[in-house]
C-alpha positions as CSV (number, residue, x, y, z in Angstrom):
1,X,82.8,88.4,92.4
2,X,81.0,89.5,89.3
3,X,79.0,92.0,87.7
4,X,76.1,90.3,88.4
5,X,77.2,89.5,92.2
6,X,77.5,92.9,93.1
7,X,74.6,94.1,91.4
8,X,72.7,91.9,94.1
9,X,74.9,92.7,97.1
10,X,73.9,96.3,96.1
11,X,70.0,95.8,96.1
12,X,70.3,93.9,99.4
13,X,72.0,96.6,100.9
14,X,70.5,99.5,99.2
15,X,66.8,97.5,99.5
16,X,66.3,98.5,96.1
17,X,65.3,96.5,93.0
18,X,68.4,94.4,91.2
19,X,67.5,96.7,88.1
20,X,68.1,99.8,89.8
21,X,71.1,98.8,91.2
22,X,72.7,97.8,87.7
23,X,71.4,101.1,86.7
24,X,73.2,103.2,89.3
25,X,76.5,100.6,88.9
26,X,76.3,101.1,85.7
27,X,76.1,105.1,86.1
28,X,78.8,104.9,88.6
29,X,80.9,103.0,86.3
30,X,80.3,105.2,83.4
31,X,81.0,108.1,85.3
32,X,84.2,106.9,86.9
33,X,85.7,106.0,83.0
34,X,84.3,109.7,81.5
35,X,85.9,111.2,84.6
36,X,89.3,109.2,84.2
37,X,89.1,110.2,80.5
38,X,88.6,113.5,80.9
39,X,90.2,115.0,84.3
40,X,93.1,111.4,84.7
41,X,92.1,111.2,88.7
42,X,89.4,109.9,90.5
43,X,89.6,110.2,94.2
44,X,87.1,108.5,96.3
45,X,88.0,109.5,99.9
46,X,88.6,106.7,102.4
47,X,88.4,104.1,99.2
48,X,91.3,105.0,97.3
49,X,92.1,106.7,94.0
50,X,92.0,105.9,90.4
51,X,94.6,107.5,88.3
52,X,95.3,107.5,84.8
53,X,99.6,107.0,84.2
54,X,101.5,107.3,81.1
55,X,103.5,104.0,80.4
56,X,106.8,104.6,78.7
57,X,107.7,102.9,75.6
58,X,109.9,99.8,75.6
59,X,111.8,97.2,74.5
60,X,110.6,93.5,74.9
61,X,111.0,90.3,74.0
62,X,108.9,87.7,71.7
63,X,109.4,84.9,74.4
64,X,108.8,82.3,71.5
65,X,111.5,83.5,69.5
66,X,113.4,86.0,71.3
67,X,113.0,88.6,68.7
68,X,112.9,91.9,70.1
69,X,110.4,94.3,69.8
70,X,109.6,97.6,70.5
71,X,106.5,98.2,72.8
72,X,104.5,101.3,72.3
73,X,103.7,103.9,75.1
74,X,100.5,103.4,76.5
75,X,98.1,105.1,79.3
76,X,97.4,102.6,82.0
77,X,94.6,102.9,84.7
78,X,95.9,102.3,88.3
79,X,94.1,102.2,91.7
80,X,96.4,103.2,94.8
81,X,93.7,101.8,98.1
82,X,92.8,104.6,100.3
83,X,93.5,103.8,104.5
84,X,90.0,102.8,105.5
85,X,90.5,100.4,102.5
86,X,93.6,98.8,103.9
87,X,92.8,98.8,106.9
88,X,89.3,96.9,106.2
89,X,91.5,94.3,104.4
90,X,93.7,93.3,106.8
């Protein structure tokens, strides 16, 4: 599903128009990343939680040549599903 996809499931389910619903996905979205940037957790209860992880530096491997190199640490965004989530899934 796209951007664009879910903007229209959104208006058919919120009977709204399709350029109020990119507006409020597009607020939700903005507020989700300024809250990850700021706070590194976003809970959204029954959904699941976005958290914001520190990934250690490393040592990889240029799979062309088999050079190593040395990978810088990095924050990483990960989403752990909430029950209701799963549940709906399975």
């Amino acid at each position: 599903m796209t951007k664009a996809d879910l903007v229209v499931k959104i208006a058919e389910k919120a009977n709204i128009t399709k350029a109020n619903a990119e507006r409020a996905l597009n607020a939700f979205l903005d507020t989700v990343e300024s809250t990850l940037v700021k706070e590194g957790k976003l809970t959204l209860t029954g959904f699941g939680t976005f958290v914001v992880e520190e990934r250690k530096a490393r040592t990889g491997r240029n799979p062309r040549t088999g050079e190593k190199i040395k990978i810088p640490a990095t924050k990483v965004v990960k989403f752990r599903p909430g029950k209701l989530l799963k549940d709906a899934v399975k």
